[in-house]
C-alpha positions in Angstrom: 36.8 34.8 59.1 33.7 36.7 57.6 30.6 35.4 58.7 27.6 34.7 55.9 24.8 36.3 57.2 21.0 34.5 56.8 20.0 36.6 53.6 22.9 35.8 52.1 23.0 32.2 53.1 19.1 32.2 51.9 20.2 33.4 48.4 23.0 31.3 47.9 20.4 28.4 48.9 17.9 29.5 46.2 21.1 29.6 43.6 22.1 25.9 44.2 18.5 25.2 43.7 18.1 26.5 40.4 21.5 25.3 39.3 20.2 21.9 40.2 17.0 22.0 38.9 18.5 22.8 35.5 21.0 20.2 35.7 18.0 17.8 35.7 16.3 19.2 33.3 19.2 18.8 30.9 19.6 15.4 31.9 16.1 14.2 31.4 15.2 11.7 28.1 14.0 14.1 25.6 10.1 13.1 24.6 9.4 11.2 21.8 8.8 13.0 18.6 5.2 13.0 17.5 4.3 11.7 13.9 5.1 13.4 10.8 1.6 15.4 9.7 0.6 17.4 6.5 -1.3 20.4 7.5 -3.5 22.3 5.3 -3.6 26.6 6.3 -6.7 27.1 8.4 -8.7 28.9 6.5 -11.8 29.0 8.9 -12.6 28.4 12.4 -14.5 25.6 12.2 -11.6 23.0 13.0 -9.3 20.3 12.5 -9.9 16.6 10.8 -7.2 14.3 11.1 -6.3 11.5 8.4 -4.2 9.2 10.0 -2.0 6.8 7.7 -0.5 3.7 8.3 2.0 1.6 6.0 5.8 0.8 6.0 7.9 3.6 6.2 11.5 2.0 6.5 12.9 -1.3 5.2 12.9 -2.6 1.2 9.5 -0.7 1.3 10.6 2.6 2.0 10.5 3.9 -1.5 7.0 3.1 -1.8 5.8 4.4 1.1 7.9 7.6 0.7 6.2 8.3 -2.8 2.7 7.0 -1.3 3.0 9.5 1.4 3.8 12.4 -1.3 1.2 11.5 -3.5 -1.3 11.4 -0.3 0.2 15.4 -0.3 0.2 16.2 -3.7 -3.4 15.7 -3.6 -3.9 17.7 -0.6 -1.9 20.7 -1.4 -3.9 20.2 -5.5 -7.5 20.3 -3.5 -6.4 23.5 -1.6 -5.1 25.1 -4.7 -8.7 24.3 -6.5 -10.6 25.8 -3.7 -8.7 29.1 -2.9 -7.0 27.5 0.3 -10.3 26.3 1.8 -10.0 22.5 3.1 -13.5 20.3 2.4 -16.2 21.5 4.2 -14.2 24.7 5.5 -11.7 22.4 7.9 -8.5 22.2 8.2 -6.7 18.7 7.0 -3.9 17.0 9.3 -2.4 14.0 7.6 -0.3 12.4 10.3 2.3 9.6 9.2 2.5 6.3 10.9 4.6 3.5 9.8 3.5 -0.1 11.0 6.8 -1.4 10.0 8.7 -3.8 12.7 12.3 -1.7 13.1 13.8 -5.2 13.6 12.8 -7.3 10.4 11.5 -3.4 8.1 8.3 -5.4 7.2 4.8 -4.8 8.5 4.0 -5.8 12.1 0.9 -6.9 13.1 1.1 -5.5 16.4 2.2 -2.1 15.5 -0.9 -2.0 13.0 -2.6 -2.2 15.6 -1.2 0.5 17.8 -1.8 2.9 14.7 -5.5 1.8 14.2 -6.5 2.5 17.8 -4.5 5.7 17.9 -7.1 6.7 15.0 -10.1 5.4 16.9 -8.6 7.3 20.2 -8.4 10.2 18.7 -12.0 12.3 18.8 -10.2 14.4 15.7 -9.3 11.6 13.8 -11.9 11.4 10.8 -10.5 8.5 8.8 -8.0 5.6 8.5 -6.0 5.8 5.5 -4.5 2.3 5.5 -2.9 -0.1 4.6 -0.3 -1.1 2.5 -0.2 -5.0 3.3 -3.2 -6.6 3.3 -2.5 -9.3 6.5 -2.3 -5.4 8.0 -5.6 -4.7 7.1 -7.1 -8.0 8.2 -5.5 -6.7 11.7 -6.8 -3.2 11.8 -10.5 -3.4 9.8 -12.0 -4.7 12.9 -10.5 -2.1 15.2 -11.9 0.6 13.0 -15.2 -1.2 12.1 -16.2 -1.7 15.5 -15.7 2.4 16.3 -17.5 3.9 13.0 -14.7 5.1 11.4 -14.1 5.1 7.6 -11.0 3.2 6.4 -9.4 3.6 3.1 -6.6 1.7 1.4 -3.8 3.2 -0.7 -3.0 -0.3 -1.9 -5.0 -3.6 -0.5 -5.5 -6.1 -3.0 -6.4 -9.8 -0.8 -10.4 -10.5 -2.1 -11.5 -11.5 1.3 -11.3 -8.2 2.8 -14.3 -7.3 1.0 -16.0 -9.8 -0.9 -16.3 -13.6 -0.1 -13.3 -15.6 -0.7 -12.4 -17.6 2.4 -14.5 -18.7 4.9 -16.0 -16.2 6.8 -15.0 -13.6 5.0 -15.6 -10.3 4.7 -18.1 -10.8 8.2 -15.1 -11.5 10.1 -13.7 -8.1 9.9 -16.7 -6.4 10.5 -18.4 -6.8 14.0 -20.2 -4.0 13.5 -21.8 -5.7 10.5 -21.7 -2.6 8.5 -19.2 -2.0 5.5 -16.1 0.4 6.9 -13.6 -0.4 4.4 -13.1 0.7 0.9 -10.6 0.9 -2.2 -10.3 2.3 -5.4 -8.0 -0.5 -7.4 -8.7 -3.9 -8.3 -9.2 -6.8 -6.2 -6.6 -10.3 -6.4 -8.9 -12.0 -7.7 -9.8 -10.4 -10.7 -5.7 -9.9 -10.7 -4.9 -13.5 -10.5 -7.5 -14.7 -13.0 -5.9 -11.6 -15.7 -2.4 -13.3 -14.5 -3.2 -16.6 -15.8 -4.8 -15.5 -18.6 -2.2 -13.2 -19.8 0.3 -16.4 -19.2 -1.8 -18.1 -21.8 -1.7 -15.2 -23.9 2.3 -15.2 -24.0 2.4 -18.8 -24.9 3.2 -20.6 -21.5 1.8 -23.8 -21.6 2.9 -25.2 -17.6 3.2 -23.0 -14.4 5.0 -23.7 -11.1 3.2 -21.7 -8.4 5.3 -20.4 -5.5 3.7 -18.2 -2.7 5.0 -16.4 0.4 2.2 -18.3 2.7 1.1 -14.4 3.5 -2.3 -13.4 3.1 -1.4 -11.5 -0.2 0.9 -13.8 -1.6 -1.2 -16.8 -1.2 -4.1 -14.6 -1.8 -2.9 -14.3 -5.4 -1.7 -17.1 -6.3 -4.7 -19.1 -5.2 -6.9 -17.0 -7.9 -4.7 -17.5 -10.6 -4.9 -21.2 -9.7 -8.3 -20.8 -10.0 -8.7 -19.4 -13.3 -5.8 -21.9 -15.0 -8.1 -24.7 -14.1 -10.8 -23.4 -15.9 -8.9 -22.1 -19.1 -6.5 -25.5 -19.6 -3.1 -24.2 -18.4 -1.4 -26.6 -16.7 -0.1 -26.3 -13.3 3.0 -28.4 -12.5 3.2 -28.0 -8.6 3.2 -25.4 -6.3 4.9 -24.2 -3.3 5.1 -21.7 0.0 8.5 -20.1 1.1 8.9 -18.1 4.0 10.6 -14.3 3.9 13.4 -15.8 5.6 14.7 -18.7 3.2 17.6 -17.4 1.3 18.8 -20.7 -0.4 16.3 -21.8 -3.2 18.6 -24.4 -5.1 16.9 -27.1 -4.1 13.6 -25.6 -4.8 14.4 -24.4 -8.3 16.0 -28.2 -9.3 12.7 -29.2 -8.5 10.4 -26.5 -10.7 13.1 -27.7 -13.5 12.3 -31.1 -13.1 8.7 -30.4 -13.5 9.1 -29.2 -17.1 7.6 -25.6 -15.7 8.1 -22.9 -18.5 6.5 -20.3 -16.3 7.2 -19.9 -12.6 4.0 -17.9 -11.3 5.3 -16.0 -8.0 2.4 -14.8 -5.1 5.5 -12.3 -3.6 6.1 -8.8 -2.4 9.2 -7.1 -2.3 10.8 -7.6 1.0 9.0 -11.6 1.2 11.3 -13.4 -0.9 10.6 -13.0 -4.7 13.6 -11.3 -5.9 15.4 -13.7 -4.1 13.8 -16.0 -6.1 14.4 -14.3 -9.2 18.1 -13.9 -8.8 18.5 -17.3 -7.9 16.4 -18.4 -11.2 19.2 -16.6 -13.0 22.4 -17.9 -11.4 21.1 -21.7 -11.9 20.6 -20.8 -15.7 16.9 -21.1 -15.8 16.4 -18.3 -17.8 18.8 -19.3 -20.4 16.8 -22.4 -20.4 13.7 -20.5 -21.3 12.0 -20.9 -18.1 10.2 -17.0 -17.4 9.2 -15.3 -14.1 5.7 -13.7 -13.6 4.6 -12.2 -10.2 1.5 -9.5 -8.9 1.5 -6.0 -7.9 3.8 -6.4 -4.7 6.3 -6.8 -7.2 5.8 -3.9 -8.8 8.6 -1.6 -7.1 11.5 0.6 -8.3 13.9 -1.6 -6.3 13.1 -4.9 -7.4 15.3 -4.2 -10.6 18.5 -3.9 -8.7 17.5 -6.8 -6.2 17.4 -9.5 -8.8 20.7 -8.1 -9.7 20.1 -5.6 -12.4 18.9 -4.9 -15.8 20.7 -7.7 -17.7 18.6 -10.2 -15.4 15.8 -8.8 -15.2 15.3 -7.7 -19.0 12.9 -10.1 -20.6 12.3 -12.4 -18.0 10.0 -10.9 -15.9 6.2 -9.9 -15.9 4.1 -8.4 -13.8 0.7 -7.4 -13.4 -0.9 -4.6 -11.1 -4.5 -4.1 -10.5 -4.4 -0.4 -11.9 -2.5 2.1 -13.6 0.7 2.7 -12.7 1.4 7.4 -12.8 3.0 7.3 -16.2 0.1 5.3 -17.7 -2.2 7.9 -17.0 -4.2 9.7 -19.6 -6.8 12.0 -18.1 -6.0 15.7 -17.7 -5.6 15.7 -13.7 -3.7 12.1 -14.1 -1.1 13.6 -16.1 -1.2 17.1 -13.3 -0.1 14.7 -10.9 2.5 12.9 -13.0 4.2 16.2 -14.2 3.9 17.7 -10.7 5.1 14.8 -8.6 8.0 15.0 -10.7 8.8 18.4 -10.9 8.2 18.6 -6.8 10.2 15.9 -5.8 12.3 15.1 -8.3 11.6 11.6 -9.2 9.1 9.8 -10.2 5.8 8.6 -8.5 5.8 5.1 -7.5 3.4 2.5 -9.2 1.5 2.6 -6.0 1.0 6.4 -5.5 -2.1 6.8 -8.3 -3.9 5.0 -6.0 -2.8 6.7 -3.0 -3.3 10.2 -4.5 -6.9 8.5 -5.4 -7.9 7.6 -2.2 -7.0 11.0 -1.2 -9.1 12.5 -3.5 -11.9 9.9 -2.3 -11.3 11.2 1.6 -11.5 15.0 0.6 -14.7 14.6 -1.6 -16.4 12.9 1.0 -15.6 14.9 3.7 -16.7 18.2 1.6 -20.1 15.9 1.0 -20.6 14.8 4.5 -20.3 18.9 5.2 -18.9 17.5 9.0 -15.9 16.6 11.3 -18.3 13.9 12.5 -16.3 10.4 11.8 -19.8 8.5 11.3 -20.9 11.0 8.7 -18.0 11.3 6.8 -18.1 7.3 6.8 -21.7 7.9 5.4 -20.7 9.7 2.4 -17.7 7.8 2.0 -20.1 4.5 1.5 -22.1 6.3 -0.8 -19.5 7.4 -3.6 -20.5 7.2 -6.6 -19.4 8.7 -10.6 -16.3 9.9 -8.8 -13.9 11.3 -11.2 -10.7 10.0 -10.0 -7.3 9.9 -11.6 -8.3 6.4 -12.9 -11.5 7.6 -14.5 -14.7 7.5 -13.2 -16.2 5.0 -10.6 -17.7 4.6 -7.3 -18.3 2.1 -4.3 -20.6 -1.2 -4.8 -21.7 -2.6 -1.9 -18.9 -4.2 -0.6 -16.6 -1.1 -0.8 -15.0 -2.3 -4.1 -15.0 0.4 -7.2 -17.4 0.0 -9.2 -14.7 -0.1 -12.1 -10.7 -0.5 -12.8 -8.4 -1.3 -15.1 -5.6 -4.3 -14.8 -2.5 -3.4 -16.8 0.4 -5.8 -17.7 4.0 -5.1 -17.9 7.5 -6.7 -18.6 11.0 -5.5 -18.0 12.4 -3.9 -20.9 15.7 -1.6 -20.8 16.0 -1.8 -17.1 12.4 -0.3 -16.6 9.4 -1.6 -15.6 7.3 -1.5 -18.9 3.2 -1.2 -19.3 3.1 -3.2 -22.2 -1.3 -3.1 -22.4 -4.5 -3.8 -20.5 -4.8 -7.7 -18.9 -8.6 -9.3 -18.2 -9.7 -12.5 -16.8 -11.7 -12.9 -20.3 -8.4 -12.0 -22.6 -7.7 -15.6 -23.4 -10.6 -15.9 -25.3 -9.5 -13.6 -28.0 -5.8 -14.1 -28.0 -6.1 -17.8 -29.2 
């Protein structure tokens, strides 16, 4: 028998070792992808901001948050193309994507919020918090970002209290740092609610039956257009809160019939029980009976249509009002540039939440390029101090509190299978509509 000699048993040692090393390797668990991010071409040296989002990104929300994260893009890639390639200030922009969505229940998780907001704060890069969709989110992550200096910008937030007085303690309790942090560009719940009842009068509804999701939002809502049928005379026969997870509303609904309701006033988003609602209104013949459905803004999706089970239930029973102008109701020159382009890029088009996602981008760039810094505090700075900002919406800027200094409310029904803008709603409409 040959004999191995000891360089040979040396290499064929060295052999097995790489062999094995590279069977491990194989076998490890590959690392978990990092977050979806926009980048903007370097165009100088000077560095890289970050704009970290946050919203839902799976679930019955997924549509808008898809066309959200697009518009956030769009206005991007629009900037870029209006200053030769150069990002604000001469930086580079990095959106990267985060969705706070629960994989388990596809609705927004308090916890995961959270996570995303101190990812933000943890990041030295990270120049502002573009967030969120849900206001109980933002009630979660204001604080978080508040407390380190960083500016935070919603694409959709609508609850009062997050930046004005409404319930106790609020808007101090989301601000240790007892500076303002937080901004948005659409109308408040509020003002929402009081237009909702007010429009209601408007149609001819003479009693409402209030039902709520008990969510911040929901109830949010639905508490301010309490507020405002009190003080214009329209009755309100009862009210309710359901929780996302009731599916049988029978009983419920016998009830609001009972009560003589011709209007049922929902405080809902898409994925918290409303179309539910709606459909169920339907199948127990209270539309037939003459008994309409009016909700807020969280309704106003591309799949609630096909959740209340299609057009011939939805068509002229439904209204809904959103604190803003949905993309097609745009007039100004760079509102219609993003309606066309949206479209022709993607497809489709925008969502009724992507104007003001596109606008809070334009907010972010504008006051990065006037803060002339990657420094979070400075940027936060100018971002307080917005003001005749020409928007998509027209032109406004920050009071105070971090609201805009001016929106429009818009109502709309369901006509043809389409959600319809059918003309601008105000708290003070029921004066003249009489």
């Amino acid at each position: 028998m040959k004999k191995i000699s000891f360089l040979n048993r040396f290499a064929l040692f060295i052999v097995l070792v790489l062999a094995l090393t590279m069977v491990i390797a194989a076998c490890a668990p590959a690392q978990k992808a990092a977050p979806a991010a926009t980048k903007a071409p370097a165009a100088t040296g000077k560095g890289t901001i970050k704009i970290y989002t946050s919203w839902p990104l799976q679930g019955a929300m997924l549509p808008e948050g898809q066309s959200m994260k697009r518009a956030a893009d769009l206005a991007l890639e629009h900037y870029l193309a209006a200053h030769d390639g150069k990002g604000p200030a001469g930086y580079n922009i990095e959106l990267v994507n985060l969705d706070d969505a629960s994989p388990t229940t596809g609705s927004w998780d308090g916890t995961i919020e959270a996570e995303n907001a101190q990812k933000c704060v943890n990041d030295p890069a990270c120049g502002v918090y573009f967030a969120t969709y849900n206001s109980g989110a933002a009630k979660v992550s204001i604080p978080i970002t508040n407390k380190a200096g960083v500016a935070q910008i919603t694409p959709a937030n609508t609850y009062p209290g997050l930046t004005h007085a409404w319930d106790k303690g609020e808007p101090d309790i989301y601000r240790p740092s007892g500076e303002v942090n937080y901004f948005r560009t659409n109308a408040a719940d509020d003002v929402q609610g009081w237009s909702g009842a007010s429009w209601a009068q408007c149609l001819g509804f003479k009693k409402v039956y209030l039902l709520d999701d008990r969510q911040l939002y929901g109830k949010g809502v639905a508490d301010a257009f309490a507020q405002q049928a009190e003080k214009i005379g329209l009755e309100i026969v009862g009210r309710d809160g359901v929780e996302s997870t009731d599916i049988d509303f029978r009983a419920l609904l016998t009830k609001i019939r009972a009560s003589g309701a011709d209007l049922v006033y929902g405080g809902f988003v898409i994925d918290s029980g409303g179309p539910q609602v709606i459909q169920q209104m339907a199948s127990t013949g209270m539309f037939k009976a003459g008994t309409k459905f009016m909700g807020p803004d969280g309704l106003v999706n591309p799949a609630l249509i096909e959740q209340v089970g299609g057009a011939d239930v939805a068509n002229g029973n439904i209204y809904l009002t959103f604190p803003g102008l949905a993309p097609s109701q745009l007039t100004s020159k760079v509102g219609k540039k993003f309606f066309d382009d949206f479209k022709a890029k993607y497809g489709e088009e925008p969502s009724p939440w992507s104007t003001y996602a596109y606008q809070a981008m334009q907010v972010i760039l504008d006051s990065i390029e006037r803060a002339q810094s990657n420094d979070r505090g400075k940027i936060l700075v100018a971002m307080r101090g917005l003001k005749d900002f020409e928007g998509i919406t027209g032109k406004f800027g920050f009071n105070k509190n971090g609201d805009p200094t001016f929106t429009t409310l818009g109502g709309n029904e369901i006509k043809d299978g389409k959600i319809v803008f059918t003309g601008a709603i105000s708290p003070d409409m029921y004066k003249t509509c009489k």
